[in-house]
C-alpha positions in Angstrom: -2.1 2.4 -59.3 -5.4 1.8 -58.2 -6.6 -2.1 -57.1 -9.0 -2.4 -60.1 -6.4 -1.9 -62.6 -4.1 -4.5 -61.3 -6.7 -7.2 -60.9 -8.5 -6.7 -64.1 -8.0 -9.6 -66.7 -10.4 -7.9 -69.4 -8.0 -6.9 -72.3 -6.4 -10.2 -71.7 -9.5 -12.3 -72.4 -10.2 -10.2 -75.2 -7.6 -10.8 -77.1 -8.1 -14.3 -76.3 -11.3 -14.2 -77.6 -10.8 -12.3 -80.4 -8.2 -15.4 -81.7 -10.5 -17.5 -81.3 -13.5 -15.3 -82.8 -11.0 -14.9 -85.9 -9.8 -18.6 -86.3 -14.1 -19.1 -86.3 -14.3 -16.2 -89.3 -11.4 -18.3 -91.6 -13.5 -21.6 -91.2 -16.6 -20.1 -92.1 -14.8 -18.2 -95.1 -13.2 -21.5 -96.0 -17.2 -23.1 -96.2 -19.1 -20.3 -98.2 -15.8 -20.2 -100.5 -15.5 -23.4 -101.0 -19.7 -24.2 -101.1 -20.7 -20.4 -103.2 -18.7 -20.2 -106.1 -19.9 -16.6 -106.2 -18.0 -15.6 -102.7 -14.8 -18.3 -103.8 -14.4 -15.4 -106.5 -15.4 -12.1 -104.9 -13.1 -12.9 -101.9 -9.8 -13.4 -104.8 -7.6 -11.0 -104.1 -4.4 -12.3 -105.7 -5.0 -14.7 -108.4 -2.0 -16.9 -108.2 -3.0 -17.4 -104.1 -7.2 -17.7 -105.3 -9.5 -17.0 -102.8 -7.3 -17.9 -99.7 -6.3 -14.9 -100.0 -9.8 -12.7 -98.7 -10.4 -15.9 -96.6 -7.4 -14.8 -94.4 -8.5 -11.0 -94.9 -11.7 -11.3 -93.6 -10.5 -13.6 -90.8 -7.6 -10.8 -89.4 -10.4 -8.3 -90.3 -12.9 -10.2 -87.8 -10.0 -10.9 -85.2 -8.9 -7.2 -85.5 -12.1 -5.7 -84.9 -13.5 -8.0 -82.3 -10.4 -7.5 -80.3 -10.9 -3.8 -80.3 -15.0 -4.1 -79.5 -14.1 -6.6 -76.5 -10.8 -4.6 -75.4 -12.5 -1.5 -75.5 -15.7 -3.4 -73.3 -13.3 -5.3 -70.9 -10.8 -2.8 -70.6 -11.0 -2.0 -66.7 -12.6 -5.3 -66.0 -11.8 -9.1 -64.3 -13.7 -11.3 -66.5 -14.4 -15.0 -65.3 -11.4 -16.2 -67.5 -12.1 -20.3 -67.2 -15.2 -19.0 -69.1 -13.6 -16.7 -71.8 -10.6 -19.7 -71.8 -13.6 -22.4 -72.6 -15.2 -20.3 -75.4 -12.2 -19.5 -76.9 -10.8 -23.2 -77.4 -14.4 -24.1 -78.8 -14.2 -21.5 -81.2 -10.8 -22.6 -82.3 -11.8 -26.0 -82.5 -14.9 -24.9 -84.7 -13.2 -23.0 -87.2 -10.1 -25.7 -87.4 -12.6 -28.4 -88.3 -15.0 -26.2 -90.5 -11.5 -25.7 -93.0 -11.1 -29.7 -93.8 -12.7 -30.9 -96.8 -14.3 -33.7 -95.4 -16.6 -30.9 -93.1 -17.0 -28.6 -95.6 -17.8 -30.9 -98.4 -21.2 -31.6 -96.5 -22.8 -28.7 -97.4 
């Protein structure tokens, strides 16, 4: 094994960062379903689950294919990781608060 393959840290950070991408795409869902009644009902799937249902579609959609963009760009890489780590807890934090009422009520 070569040295540049046993230091790289790439397709770890990206699936970091793809959680993190995808847990931003459900609280953005959550908003423009809860704020565009158009969206609320293009985005239900399964009527007796309403639109949660293409809310957490489009979120594993968005964590699926941002994990393969980024693992596919990192893949033989060392990323700075504190970096990646930082970006990834504020988009958590971002699309946790943007599903609470009280957030998405203001728009």
């Amino acid at each position: 094994m070569n040295q540049q393959s046993e230091t790289s840290n790439g397709p770890v950070a990206a699936a970091m960062l793809a959680a993190g991408i995808g847990c931003l795409f459900l609280g953005i869902m959550t908003c423009l379903a809860e704020n565009v009644t158009v969206i609320g009902n293009a985005i239900n799937f399964y009527d007796p689950v309403g639109n949660l249902t293409g809310k957490t579609w489009i979120a594993i959609l968005a964590w699926l294919v941002s994990w393969g963009i980024l693992a596919g760009k990192w893949k033989n890489q060392s990323v700075n990781f504190g970096k990646v780590y930082n970006a990834t807890l504020i988009l958590v934090a971002l699309g946790v608060l943007a599903t609470f009422p009280p957030f998405f009520d203001i728009f």
